[in-house]
C-alpha positions as CSV (number, residue, x, y, z in Angstrom):
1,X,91.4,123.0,216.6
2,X,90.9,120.6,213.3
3,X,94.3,119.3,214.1
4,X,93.1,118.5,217.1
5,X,89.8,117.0,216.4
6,X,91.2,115.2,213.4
7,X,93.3,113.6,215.8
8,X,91.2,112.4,217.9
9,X,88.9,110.8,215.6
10,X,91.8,109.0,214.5
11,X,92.5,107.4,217.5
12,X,91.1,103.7,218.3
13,X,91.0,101.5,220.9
14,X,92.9,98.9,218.5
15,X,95.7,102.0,218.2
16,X,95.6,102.1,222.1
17,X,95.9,98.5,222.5
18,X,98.9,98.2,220.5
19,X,100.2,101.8,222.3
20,X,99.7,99.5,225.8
21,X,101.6,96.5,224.4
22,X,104.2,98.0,222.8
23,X,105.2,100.5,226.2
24,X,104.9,97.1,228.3
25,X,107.2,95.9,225.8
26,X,110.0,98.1,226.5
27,X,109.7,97.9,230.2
28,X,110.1,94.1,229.8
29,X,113.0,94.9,227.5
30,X,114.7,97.0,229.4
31,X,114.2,95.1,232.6
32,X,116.4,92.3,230.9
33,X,119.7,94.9,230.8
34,X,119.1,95.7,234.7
35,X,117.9,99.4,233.8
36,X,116.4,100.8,237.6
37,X,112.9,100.7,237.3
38,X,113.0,104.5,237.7
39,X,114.7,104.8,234.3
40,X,112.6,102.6,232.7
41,X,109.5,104.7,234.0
42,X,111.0,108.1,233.1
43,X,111.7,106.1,229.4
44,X,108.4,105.0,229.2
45,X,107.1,108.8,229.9
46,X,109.3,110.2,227.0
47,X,107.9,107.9,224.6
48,X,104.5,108.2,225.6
49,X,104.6,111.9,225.8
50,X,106.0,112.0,222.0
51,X,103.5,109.1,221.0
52,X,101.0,112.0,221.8
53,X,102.5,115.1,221.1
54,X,104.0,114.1,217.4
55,X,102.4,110.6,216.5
56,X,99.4,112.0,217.6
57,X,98.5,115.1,217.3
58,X,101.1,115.6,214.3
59,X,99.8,112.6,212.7
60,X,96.7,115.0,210.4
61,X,100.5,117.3,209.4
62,X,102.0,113.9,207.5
63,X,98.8,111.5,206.9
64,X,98.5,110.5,203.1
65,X,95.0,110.7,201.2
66,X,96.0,107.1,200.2
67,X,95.7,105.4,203.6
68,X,98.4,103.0,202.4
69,X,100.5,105.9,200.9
70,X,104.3,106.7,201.7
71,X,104.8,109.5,204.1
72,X,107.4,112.2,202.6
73,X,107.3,115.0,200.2
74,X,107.4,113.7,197.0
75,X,104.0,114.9,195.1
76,X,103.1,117.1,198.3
77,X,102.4,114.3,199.9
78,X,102.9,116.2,202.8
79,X,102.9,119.9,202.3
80,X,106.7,121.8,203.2
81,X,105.0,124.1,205.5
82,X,103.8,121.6,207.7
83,X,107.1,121.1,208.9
84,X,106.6,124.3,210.7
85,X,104.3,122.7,212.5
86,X,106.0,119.6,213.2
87,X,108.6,121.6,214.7
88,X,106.4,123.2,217.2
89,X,105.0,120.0,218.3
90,X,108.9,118.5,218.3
91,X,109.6,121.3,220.9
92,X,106.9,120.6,222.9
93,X,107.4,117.5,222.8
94,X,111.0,117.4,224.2
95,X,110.5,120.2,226.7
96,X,107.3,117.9,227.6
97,X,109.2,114.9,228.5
98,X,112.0,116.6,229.8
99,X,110.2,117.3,232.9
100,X,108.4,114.0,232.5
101,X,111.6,112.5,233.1
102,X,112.4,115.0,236.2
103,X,115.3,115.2,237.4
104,X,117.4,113.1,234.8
105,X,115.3,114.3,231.3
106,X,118.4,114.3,230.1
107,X,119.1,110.7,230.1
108,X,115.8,110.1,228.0
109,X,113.8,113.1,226.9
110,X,115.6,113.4,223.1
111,X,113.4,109.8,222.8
112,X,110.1,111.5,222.8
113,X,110.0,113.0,218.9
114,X,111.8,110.3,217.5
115,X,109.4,107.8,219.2
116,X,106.4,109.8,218.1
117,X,107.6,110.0,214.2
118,X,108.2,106.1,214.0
119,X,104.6,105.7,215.1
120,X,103.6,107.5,211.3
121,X,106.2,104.7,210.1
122,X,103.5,101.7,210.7
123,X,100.6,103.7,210.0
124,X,101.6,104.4,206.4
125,X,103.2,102.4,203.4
126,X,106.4,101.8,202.3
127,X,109.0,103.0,199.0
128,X,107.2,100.3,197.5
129,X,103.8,102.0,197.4
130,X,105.4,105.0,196.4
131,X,107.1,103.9,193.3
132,X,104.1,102.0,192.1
133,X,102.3,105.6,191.1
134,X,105.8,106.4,190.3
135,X,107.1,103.7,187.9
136,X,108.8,105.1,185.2
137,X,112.4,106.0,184.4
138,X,112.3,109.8,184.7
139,X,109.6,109.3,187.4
140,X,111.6,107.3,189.5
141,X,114.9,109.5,189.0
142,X,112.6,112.3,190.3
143,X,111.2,110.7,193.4
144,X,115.1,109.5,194.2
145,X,116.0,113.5,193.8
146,X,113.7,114.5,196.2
147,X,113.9,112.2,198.6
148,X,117.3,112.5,198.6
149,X,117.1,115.9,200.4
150,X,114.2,114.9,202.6
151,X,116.2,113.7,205.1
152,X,117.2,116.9,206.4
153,X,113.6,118.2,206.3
154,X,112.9,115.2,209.3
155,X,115.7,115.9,211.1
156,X,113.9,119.2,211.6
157,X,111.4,117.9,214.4
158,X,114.2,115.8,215.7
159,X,116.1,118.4,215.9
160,X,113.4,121.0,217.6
161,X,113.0,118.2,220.0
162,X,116.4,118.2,221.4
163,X,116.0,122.1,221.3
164,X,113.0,121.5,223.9
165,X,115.0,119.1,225.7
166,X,117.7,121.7,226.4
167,X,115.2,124.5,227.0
168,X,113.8,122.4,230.1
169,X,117.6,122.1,231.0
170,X,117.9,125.9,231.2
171,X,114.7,125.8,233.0
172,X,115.5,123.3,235.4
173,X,119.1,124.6,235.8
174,X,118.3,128.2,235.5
175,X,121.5,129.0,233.9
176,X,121.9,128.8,230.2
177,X,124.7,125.8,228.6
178,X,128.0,126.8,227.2
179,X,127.4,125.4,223.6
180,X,130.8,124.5,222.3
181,X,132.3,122.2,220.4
182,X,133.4,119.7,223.5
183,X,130.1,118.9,223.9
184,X,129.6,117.2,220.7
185,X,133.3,115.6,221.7
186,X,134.4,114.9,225.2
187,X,137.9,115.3,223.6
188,X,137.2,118.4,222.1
189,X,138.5,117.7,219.0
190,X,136.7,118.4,215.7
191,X,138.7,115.3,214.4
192,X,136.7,113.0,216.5
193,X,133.4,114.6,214.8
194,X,134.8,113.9,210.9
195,X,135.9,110.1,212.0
196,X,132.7,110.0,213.9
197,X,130.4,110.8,211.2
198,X,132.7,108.6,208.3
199,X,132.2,106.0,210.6
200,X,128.6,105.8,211.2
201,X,127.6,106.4,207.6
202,X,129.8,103.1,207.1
203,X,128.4,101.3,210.1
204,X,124.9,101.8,208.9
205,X,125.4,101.5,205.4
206,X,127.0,97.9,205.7
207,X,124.8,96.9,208.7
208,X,121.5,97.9,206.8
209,X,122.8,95.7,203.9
210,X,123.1,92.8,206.0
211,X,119.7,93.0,208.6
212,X,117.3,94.4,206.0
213,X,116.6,91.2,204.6
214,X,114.2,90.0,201.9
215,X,114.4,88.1,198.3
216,X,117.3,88.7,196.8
217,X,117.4,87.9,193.4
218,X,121.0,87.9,191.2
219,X,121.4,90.6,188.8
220,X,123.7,90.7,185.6
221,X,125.0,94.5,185.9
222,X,124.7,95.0,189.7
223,X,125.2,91.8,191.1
224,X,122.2,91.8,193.1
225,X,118.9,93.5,194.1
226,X,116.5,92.9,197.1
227,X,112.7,92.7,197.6
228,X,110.9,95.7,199.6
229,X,111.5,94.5,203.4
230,X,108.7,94.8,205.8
231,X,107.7,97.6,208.2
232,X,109.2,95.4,211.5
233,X,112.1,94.3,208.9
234,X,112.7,98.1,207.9
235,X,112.7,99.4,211.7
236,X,114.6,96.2,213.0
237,X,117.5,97.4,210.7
238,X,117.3,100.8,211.2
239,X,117.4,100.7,215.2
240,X,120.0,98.3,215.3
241,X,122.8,99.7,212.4
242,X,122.1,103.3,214.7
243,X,122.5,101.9,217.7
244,X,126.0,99.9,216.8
245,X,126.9,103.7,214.9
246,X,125.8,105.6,218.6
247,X,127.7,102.9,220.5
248,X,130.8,102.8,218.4
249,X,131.2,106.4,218.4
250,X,130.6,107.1,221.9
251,X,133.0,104.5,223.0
252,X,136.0,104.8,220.8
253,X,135.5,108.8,219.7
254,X,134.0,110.0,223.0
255,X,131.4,111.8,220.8
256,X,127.6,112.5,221.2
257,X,124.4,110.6,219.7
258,X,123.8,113.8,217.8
259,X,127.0,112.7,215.1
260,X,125.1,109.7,214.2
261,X,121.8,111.3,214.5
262,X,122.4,113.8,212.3
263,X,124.2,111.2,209.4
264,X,120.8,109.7,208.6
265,X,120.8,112.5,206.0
266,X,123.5,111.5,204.5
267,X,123.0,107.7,204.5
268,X,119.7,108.5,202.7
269,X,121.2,111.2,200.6
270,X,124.1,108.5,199.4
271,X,121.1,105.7,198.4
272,X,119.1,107.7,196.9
273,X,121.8,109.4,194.5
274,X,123.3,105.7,194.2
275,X,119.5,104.5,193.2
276,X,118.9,107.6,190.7
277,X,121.8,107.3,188.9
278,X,120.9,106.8,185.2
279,X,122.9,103.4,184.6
280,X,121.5,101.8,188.2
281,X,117.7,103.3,187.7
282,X,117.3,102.4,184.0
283,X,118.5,99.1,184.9
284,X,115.8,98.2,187.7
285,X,113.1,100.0,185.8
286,X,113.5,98.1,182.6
287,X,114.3,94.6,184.6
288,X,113.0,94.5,187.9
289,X,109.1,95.3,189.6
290,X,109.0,98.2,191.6
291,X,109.2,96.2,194.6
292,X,113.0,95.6,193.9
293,X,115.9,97.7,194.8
294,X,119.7,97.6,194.4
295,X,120.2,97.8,197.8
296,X,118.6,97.6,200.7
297,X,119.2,101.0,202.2
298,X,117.2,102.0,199.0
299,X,114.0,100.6,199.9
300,X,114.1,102.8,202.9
301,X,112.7,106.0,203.2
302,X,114.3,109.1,204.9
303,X,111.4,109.1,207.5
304,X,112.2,105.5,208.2
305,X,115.9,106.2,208.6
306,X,115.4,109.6,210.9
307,X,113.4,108.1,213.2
308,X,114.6,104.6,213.6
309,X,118.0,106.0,213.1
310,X,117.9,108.5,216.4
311,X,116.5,105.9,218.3
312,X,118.7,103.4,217.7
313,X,121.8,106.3,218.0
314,X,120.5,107.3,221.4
315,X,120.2,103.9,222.7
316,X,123.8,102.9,221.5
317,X,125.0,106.3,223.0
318,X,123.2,105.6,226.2
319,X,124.6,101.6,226.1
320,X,127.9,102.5,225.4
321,X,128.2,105.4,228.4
322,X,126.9,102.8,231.0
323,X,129.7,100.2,230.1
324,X,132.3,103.3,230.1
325,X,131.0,104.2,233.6
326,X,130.8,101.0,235.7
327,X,133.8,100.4,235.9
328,X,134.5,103.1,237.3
329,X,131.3,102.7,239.4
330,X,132.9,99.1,240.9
């Protein structure tokens, strides 16, 4: 009941306003590829029913004291148990918009948690604002450590999402899936999941890189470093390396969203052992301002790259299985 009325004193009418213009925003968007209006209702449904369910009513679960604080676990910023919690409200959620989606959830349910979590993303700060309470050497080295992990901890609601997804499924199907390896790989080959996941760690690491643009300033020992990218630069970059990753694998490995999906953690874990590695951290902390990085992926944190990242690996998946079925549609 606290969470709840927490929640609701939370909640503005500029927060709706920008709820309002950013749903009438996808519609338009997704008008421009020809998606049926049907689909871009039931889309609109998913989001909106994780926009309440987790960005919402999960929001008190992650909030920092410092409203312009980073969101992740570092300090107990946000408590480990909560993620109990979270995952409650992921499953929920996806069961939720499952139905809301009626009869083709399938096709855009597993957008509701994600959705919801990338709402905390402009509603906090940034790696930036973490590091600045957070400046030193061994400081540093210790934030990178832990948030190297975190990754998987996000995945969590994401995960308990899809769960819910597939429990309204079972429900709707009343038969329960046969949860093999094929469905992961429309091959069936556990080959296609190892090139699969090799290749979307690549695609995002390289595409990140390029779209997450800000100063760059040249560097003696690491060539160069980059400025803390803004909110709409950070989620820009996210979305769109996920969704070339959920395309790519789709279309030329016949494998699911859930590859890519599930490699955020490991792009994260890679920067964040790259950034905490005593030659690379002792250089930026003795040289640069905390609002530098040696690359851009490191400015990003793992709540960033979960829930941009299954977006943009769902939307790719979904992209690349509409150009692999019209033809055969003609």
């Amino acid at each position: 009941m606290l969470i709840l009325y927490e929640s609701i004193m939370a909640l503005t009418y500029d927060i709706l306003l920008r709820v309002v213009g950013g749903l009438a925003g996808v519609y338009l968007l997704l008008s421009l590829f020809n998606v049926h209006w049907l689909t871009r209702l039931r889309t609109l449904g998913a989001i909106l029913v994780g926009l309440i369910l987790v960005g919402w009513l999960g929001w008190p679960l992650v909030r920092p004291v410092d409203p312009q604080g980073a969101i992740c676990l570092v300090d107990g910023i946000v408590p480990p148990f909560n993620g109990l919690w979270l995952c409650v409200l992921g499953f929920a959620a996806g069961l939720a918009a499952y139905w809301t989606g009626y009869p083709k959830g399938l096709l855009t349910a597993p957008l509701a948690v994600p959705a919801g979590m990338s709402a905390w993303c402009f509603a906090s700060g940034d790696m930036r604002t973490l590091l600045i309470t957070n400046s030193t050497l061994v400081e540093r080295q210790k934030v990178y450590a832990v948030l190297g992990w975190e990754g998987l901890f996000w995945l969590l609601p994401v995960i308990a999402g899809l769960m819910g997804v597939l429990a309204g499924w079972v429900l709707h199907k009343r038969q329960m899936p046969q949860l093999t390896i094929s469905k992961l790989s429309d091959e069936g080959k556990p080959l296609y999941l190892l090139i699969a996941a090799v290749a979307s760690v690549v695609v995002v690491q390289i595409l990140i890189s390029i779209l997450a643009q800000d100063v760059r300033q040249q560097d003696p020992q690491l060539g160069q470093v980059v400025g803390q990218p803004g909110k709409g630069q950070v989620a820009f970059a996210v979305f769109v390396s996920f969704l070339a990753a959920g395309y790519a694998v789709k279309y030329f490995t016949k494998t699911s969203y859930i590859i890519p999906t599930l490699c955020a953690a490991i792009a994260i874990f890679l920067a964040m052992r790259y950034a905490a590695s005593p030659a690379v951290a002792e250089q930026m902390t003795r040289n640069w301002a905390v609002a530098y990085f040696p690359r851009a992926v490191c400015a990003i944190l793992p709540l960033q790259m979960v829930a941009f990242g299954a977006l943009g690996a769902f939307a790719g998946f979904q992209s690349a299985k509409k150009v692999m079925e019209s033809p055969k549609q003609a």
